[in-house]
Structures are given as C-alpha cells and as structure tokens.
C-alpha positions as CSV (number, residue, x, y, z in Angstrom):
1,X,217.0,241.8,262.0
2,X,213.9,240.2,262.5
3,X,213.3,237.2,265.6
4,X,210.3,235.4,266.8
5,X,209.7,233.3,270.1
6,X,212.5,230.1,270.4
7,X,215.0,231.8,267.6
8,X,218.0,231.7,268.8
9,X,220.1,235.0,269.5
10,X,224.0,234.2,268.5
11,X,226.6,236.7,269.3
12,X,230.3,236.2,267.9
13,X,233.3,236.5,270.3
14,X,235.1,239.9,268.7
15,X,238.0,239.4,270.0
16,X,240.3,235.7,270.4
17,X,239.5,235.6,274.2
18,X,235.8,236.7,273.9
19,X,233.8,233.6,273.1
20,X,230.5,232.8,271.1
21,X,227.6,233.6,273.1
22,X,224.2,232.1,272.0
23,X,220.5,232.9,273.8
24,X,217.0,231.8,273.4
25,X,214.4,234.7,272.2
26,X,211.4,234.9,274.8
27,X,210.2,237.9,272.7
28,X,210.6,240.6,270.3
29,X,209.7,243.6,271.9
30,X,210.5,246.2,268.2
31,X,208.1,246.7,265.6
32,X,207.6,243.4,263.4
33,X,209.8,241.2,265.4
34,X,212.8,243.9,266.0
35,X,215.1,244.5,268.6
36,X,215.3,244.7,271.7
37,X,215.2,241.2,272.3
38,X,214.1,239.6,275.5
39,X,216.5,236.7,275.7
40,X,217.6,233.6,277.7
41,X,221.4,232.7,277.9
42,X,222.5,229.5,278.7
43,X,223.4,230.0,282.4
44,X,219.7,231.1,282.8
45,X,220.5,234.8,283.1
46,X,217.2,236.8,281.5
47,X,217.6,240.1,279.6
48,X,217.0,242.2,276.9
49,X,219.3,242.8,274.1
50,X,220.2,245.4,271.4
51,X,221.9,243.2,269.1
52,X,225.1,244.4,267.5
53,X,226.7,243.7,263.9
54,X,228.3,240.9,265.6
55,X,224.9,239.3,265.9
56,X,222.8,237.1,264.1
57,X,219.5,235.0,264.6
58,X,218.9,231.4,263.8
59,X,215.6,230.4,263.5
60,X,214.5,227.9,265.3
C-alpha cells in the first residue's frame, strides 16, 4: 500500500452495522509512502493508522 499527502484512506464497514469510514492522509510515515498513515477523519479526529485488508487508498 502506498499513500501520499491528500490520498484518501477508505476503510470498509466488515460487518452490516459497521459503516465505511474514509480519512484524509497528512503523511506517510513507512518507507516509500507505507503505512502507518497519519490521517484525518471526517469528524476532525487526528491519528495514525495501520491499515487493514479492509483498506484501500484513493488517490487524490
């Protein structure tokens, strides 16, 4: 997985009640734009992220 400033982090709901989440990339603190991910969610909240296999990136 490979992300870059403004990509955007989306992470599929797993389960029916679990919803898609999606986050802005601030930066990609891995080796050539790996994980973890420094990300901004929606509701503002800052963090940083090991992305799962039910994540993806979408560049921006």
């Amino acid at each position: 997985m490979h992300a870059e400033f403004g990509d955007h982090l989306v992470v599929e709901g797993s389960t029916a009640e679990a919803h898609r989440r999606q986050a802005v990339v601030l930066e990609a603190r891995g080796e050539g734009g790996g994980p973890p991910y420094l990300v901004r969610w929606a509701d503002g909240h800052e963090s940083l992220v090991f992305p799962g296999p039910d994540a993806h990136i979408v560049p921006a």
